[in-house]
C-alpha positions as CSV (number, residue, x, y, z in Angstrom):
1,X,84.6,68.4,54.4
2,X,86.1,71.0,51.4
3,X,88.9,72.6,51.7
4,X,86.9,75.8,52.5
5,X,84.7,74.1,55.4
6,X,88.3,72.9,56.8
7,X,89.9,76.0,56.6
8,X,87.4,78.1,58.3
9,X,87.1,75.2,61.2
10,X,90.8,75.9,61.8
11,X,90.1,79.6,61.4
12,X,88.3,79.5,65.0
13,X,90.4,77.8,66.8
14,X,93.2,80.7,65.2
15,X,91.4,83.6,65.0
16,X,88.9,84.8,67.8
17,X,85.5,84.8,65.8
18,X,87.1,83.2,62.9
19,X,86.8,86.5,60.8
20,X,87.7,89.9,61.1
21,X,84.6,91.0,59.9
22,X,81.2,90.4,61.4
23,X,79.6,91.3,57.9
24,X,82.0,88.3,56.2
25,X,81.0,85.8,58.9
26,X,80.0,82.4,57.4
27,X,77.4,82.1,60.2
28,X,75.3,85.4,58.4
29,X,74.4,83.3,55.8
30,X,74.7,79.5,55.5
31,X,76.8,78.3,58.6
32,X,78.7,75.3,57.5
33,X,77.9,75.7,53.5
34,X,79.2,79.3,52.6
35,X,82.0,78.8,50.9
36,X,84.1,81.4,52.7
37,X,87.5,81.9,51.5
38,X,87.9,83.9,48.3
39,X,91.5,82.8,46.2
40,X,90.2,84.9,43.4
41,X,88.0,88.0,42.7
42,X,87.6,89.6,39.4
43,X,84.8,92.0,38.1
44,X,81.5,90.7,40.1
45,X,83.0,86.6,39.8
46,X,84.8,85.2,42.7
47,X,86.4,81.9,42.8
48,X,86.5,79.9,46.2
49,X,89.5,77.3,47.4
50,X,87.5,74.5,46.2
51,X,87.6,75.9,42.7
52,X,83.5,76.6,42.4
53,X,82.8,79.8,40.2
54,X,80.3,82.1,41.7
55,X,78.5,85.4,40.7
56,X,78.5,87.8,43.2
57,X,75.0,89.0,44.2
58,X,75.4,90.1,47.6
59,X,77.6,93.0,49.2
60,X,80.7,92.8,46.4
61,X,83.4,93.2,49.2
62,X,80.9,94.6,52.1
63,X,80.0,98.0,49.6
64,X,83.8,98.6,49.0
65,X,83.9,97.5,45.4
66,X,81.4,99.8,43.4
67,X,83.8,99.3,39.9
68,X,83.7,95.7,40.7
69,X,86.6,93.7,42.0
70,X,90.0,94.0,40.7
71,X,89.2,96.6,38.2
72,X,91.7,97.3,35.2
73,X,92.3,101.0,35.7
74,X,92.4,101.1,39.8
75,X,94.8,97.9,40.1
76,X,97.5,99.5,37.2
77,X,97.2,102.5,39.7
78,X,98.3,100.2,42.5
79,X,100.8,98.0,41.1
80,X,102.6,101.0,39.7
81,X,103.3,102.5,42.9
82,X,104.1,99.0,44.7
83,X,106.8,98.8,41.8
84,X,107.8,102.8,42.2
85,X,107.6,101.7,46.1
86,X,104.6,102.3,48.5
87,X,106.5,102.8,51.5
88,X,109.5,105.3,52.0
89,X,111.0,107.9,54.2
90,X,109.7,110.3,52.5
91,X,105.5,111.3,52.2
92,X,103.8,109.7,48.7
93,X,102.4,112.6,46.8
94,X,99.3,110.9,45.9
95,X,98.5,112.0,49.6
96,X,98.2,115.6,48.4
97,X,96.7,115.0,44.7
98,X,94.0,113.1,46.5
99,X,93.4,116.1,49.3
100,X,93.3,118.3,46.5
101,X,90.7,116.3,44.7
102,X,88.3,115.9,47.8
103,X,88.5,119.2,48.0
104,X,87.7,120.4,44.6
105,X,84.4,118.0,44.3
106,X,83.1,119.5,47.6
107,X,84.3,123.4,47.4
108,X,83.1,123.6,51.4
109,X,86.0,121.6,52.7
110,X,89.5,123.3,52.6
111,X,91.2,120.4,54.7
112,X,92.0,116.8,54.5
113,X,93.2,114.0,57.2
114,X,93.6,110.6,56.2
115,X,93.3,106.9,57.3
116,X,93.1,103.4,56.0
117,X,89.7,101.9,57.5
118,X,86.1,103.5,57.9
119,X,86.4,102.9,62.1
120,X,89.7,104.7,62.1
121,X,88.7,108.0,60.3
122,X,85.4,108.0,62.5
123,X,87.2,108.0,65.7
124,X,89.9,110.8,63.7
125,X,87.0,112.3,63.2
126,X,85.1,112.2,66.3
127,X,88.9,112.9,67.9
128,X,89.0,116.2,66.1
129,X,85.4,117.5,66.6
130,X,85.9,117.0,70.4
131,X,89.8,118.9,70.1
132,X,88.1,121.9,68.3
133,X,85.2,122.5,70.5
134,X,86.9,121.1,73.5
135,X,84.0,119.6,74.6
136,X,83.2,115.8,75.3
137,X,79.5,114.8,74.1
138,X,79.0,113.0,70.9
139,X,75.4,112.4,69.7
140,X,75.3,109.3,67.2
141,X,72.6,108.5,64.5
142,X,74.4,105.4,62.6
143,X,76.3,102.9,62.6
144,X,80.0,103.8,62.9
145,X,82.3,101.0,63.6
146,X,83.6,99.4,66.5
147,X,85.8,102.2,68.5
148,X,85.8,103.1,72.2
149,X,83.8,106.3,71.6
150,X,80.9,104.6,69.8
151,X,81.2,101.5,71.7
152,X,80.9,104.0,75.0
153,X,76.9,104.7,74.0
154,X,76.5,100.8,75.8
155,X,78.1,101.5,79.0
156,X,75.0,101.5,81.7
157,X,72.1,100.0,82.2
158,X,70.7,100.6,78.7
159,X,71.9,99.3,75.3
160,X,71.9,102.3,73.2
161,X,73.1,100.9,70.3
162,X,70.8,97.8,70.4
163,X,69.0,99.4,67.2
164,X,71.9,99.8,65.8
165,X,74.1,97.2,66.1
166,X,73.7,93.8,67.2
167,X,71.2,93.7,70.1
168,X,73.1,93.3,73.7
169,X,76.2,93.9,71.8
170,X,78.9,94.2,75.0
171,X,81.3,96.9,75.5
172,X,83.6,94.7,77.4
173,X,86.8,96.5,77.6
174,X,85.9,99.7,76.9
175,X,86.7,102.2,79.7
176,X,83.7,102.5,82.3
177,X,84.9,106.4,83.0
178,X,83.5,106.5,79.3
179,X,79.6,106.1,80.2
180,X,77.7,109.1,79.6
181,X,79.8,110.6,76.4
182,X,77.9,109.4,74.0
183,X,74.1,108.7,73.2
184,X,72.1,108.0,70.6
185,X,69.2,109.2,68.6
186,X,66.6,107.4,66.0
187,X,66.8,108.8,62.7
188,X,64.5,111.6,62.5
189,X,63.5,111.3,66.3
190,X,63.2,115.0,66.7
191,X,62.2,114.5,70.3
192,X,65.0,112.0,71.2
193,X,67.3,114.7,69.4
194,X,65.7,117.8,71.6
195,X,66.6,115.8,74.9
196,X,69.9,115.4,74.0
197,X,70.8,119.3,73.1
198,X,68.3,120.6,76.3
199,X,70.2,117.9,78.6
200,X,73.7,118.2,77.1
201,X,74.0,121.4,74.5
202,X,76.8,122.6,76.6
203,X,79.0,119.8,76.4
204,X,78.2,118.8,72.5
205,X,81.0,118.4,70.3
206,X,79.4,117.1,67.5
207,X,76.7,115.0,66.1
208,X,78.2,112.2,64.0
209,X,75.1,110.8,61.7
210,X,74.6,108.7,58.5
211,X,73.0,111.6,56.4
212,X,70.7,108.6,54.4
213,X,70.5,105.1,54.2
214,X,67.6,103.5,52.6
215,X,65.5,106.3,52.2
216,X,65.6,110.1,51.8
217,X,65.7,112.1,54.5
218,X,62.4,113.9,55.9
219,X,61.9,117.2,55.1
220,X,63.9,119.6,57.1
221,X,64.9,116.8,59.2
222,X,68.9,117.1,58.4
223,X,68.7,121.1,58.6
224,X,67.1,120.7,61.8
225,X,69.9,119.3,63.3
226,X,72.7,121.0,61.6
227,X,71.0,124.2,62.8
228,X,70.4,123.0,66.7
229,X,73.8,121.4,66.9
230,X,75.2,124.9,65.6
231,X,73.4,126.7,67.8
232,X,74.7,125.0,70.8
233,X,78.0,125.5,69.5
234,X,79.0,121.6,68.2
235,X,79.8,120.7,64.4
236,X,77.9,118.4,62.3
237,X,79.9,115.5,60.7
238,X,78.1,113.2,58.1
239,X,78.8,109.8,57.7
240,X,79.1,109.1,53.9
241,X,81.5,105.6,54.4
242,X,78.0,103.2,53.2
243,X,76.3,105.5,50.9
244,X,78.9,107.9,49.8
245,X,80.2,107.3,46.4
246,X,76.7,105.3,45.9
247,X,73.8,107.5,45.6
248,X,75.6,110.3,43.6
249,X,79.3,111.4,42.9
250,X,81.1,112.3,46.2
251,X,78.3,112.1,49.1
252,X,74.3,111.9,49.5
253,X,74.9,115.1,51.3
254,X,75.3,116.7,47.8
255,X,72.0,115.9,47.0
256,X,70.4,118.5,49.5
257,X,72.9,120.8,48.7
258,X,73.3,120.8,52.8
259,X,77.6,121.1,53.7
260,X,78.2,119.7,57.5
261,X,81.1,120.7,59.4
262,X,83.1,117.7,58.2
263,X,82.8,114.6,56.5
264,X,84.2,111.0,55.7
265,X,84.3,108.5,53.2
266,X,85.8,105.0,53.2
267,X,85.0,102.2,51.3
268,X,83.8,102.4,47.5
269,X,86.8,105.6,47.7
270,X,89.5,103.1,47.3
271,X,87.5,100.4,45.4
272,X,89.0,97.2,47.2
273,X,92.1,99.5,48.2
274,X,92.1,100.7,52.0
275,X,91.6,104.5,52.4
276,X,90.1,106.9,54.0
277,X,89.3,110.6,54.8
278,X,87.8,113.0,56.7
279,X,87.3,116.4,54.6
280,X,86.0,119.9,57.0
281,X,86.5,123.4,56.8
282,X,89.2,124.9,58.5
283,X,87.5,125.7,61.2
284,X,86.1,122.6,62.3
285,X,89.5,120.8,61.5
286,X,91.4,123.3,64.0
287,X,91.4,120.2,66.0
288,X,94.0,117.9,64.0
289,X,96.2,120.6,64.2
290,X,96.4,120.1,68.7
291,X,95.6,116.4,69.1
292,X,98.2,113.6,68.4
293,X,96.7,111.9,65.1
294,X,99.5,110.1,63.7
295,X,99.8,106.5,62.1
296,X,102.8,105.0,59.9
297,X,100.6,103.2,57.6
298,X,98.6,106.4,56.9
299,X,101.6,107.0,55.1
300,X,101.7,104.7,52.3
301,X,101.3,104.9,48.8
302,X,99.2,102.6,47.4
303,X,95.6,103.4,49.2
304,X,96.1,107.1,47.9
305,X,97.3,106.0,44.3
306,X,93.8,103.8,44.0
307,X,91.8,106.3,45.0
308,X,92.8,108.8,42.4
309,X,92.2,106.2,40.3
310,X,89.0,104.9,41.5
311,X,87.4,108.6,41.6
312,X,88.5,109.4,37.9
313,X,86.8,106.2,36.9
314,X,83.7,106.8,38.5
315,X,83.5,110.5,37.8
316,X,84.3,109.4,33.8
317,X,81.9,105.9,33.9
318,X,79.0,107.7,36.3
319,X,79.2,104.3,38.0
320,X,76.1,105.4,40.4
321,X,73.5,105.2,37.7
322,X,74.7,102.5,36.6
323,X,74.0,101.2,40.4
324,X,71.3,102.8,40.9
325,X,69.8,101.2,36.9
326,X,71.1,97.5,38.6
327,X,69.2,97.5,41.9
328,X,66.1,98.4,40.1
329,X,66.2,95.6,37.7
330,X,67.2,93.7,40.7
331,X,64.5,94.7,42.6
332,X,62.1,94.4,40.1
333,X,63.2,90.7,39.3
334,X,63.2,89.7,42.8
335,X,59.4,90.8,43.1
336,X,58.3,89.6,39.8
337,X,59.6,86.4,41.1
338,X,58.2,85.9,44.3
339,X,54.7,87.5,42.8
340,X,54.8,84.4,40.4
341,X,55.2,81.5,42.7
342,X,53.6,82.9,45.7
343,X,56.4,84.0,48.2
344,X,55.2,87.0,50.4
345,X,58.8,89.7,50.2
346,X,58.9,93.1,50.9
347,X,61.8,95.1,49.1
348,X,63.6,98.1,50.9
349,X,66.5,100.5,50.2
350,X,67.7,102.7,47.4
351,X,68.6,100.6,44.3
352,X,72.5,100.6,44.9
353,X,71.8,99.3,48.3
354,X,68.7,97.0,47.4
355,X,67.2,94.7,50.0
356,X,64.3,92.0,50.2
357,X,63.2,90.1,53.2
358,X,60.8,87.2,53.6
359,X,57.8,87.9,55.2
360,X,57.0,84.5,56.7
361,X,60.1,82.4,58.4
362,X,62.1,85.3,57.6
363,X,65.8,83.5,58.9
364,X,65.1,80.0,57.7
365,X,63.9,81.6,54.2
366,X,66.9,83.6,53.8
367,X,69.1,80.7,54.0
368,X,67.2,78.5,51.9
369,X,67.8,81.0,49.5
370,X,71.3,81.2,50.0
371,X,71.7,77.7,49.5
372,X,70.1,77.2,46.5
373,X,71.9,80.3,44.9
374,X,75.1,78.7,45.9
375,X,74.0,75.6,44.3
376,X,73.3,77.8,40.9
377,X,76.7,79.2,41.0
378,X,75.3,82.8,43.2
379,X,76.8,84.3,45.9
380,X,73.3,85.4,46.9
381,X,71.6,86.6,50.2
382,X,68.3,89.0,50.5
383,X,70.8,92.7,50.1
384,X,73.2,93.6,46.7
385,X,75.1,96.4,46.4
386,X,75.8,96.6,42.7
387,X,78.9,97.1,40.8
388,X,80.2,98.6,37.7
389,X,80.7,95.2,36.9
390,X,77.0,94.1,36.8
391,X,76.5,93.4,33.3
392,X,72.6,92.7,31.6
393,X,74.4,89.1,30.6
394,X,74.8,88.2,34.2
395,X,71.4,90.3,35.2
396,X,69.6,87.2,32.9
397,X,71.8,84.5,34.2
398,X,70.7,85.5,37.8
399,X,67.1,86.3,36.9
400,X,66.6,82.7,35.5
401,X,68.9,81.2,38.4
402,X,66.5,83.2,40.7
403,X,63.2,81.9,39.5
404,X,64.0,78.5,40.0
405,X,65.1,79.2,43.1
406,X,61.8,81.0,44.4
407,X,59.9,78.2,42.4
408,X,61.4,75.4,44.7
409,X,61.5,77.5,48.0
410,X,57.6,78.2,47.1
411,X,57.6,74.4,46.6
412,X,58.9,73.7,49.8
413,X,56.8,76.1,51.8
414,X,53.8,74.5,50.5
415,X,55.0,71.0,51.3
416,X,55.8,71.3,54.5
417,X,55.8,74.8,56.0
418,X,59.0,75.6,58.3
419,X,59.9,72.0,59.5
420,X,60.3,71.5,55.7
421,X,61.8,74.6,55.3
422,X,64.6,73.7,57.6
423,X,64.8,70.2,56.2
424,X,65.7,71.4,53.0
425,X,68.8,73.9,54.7
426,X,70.6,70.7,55.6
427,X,72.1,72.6,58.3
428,X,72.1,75.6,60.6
429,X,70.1,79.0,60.2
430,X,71.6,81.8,59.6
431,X,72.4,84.8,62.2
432,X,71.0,87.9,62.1
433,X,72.9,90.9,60.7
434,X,73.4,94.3,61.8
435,X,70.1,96.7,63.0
436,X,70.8,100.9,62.6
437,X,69.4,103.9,63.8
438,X,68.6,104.8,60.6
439,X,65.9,103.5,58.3
């Protein structure tokens, strides 16, 4: 077994799951063959513990890395204020640079809270809403990490969440006094919506929602529910963690020109770094000023420091065109590909958060694929989030890697349909992955 293999064997008799991430699971996408453990990351090339060299054509860092890992400018950022000291008595004043910045790309917010992770500055988030309208209810279209309040939509005899999460995914442990505070609606499910404000308008603190995903909103459809949820006296708090950052400069909701009551960004913000923030107008942020919200490792230096960093670099390189000009060449390759050797995919998704599935033996395809990437030297599965980093050299060394791949997989199929199919795996299929509310 390799030195990966062993480690992660070890890892689940250690660590409850074996990772802390569901995304990073080995099981989503070769079980036993994914090489797992990362001891070096640089630009879109990560090197494992067994000292293989891969290009990364998957989620670079679950979406976090949109300059590519390790990047030059962000990491002198960092180390400078680990060696000036990230931790002190005293508050880093990155903190406030960075408030100030938020602030000045989206001239509707006039305050700023932060955290370190995407699930903690939800639940600040959430936490506020329900302090400033001391109300209760919290409508949910998204996916928005693993906290008691989101977790609560599962307590009964339905699985809310089941479309947007991992079906029958269990609230064990979350407080049953919770059940009832918050449900969820289908992205543009104006009906599903309706119920909720006629049966709960009263009790709404906000509506917490994903403002895209893979497609543009219908027309109307956000202004619908910014307007109802106003009108029943709750605030409207986009999701931008995923696509923020992404689809244009500081937040698809900039795109419609269509300001919620507050908003929060993780992720691509810190570029490998952890921070986060929830940005509002005063108003809607009256909240933090009542409720407890207080962390010591909010407090550091270095999360703040690499996101100024990160920001200026993106704002000065217009890293989401070049995302968006990736995933379409990516997309068009992956098409061209399976068009020429007979392989039945449908793509899906903006082009900086491109997907493909297989149409027939959708699992056991996808990690066939995966395997034969690896064996190419890809880090490869049927989504990409592109990078900065993403080069047209690499684009070719993938595009060629890629049509062999399809060429054999197409081989296979013919041979022997799935039993071959799962022959050539040499082990496991892969689990599924997560299912939203929003398309």
């Amino acid at each position: 077994m390799s030195k990966s293999q062993d480690l992660y064997k070890h890892a689940k008799q250690r660590i409850p799951a074996g990772t802390q991430l569901l995304s990073k699971r080995p099981e989503m996408f070769a079980p036993g063959q994914w090489p797992n453990y990362a001891v070096k990351a640089k630009g879109c090339e990560v090197w494992d513990l067994d000292g293989n060299h891969y290009y990364d054509m998957t989620t670079n860092g679950i979406g976090a890395c949109l300059l590519g890992y390790a990047d030059p400018d962000v990491s002198a950022a960092a180390v400078s204020r680990i060696e000036n000291g990230c931790m002190s008595s005293l508050n880093p004043p990155e903190e406030v640079y960075l408030a100030d910045k938020l602030c000045e790309i989206h001239p509707w917010a006039e305050n700023v809270r932060f955290a370190r992770t995407g699930g903690e500055i939800c639940a600040v988030a959430v936490r506020i809403a329900r302090a400033t309208t001391k109300r209760d209810v919290v409508a949910i279209c998204g996916y928005h990490g693993w906290s008691d309040w989101y977790l609560a939509a599962n307590l009964g005899d339905s699985h809310q969440l089941d479309g947007v999460h991992l079906p029958g995914l269990q609230p064990d442990g979350v407080p049953r006094v919770l059940k009832g505070t918050s449900l969820t609606f289908n992205y543009n499910d104006r009906d599903a919506f309706d119920q909720i404000i006629r049966n709960y308008g009263d009790r709404l603190a906000c509506v917490i929602m994903e403002p895209v995903r893979n497609h543009m909103p219908p027309e109307g459809f956000l202004e619908y529910v910014r307007d109802e949820v106003h009108r029943v006296g709750g605030l409207l708090i986009f999701d931008e963690i995923t696509i923020g950052w992404r689809l244009t400069f500081g937040g698809s909701h900039k795109l419609f020109g269509l300001h919620p009551d507050m908003a929060v960004f993780a992720k691509a913000m810190g570029n490998g770094h952890p921070i986060a923030a929830v940005i509002g107008t005063k108003e809607a942020m009256e909240g933090a000023h009542t409720s407890f919200i207080s962390s010591t490792y909010w407090t550091e230096g270095v999360g703040p420091a690499a996101a100024l960093a990160t920001i200026d670099k993106m704002e000065k390189t217009k890293a989401w065109e070049h995302a968006r000009m990736v995933g379409e060449i990516v997309q068009r390759d992956w098409k061209d590909a399976a068009e020429r050797h007979g392989l039945r995919i449908s793509c899906s998704g903006f082009p900086c958060l491109a997907h493909f599935g297989f149409e027939e033996y959708p699992l056991e395809l996808k990690t066939l694929y995966t395997v034969l990437m690896l064996k190419e030297g890809f880090l490869a599965g049927t989504g990409l989030y592109p990078t900065l980093a993403h080069n047209e050299e690499i684009l070719a060394i993938h595009r060629e890697a890629m049509d062999r791949t399809f060429a054999k997989m197409a081989a296979i199929v013919k041979k022997g349909g799935k039993e071959a199919v799962l022959e050539a795996i040499g082990g496991p299929v892969c689990q599924t992955g997560f299912k939203r509310l929003i398309d």
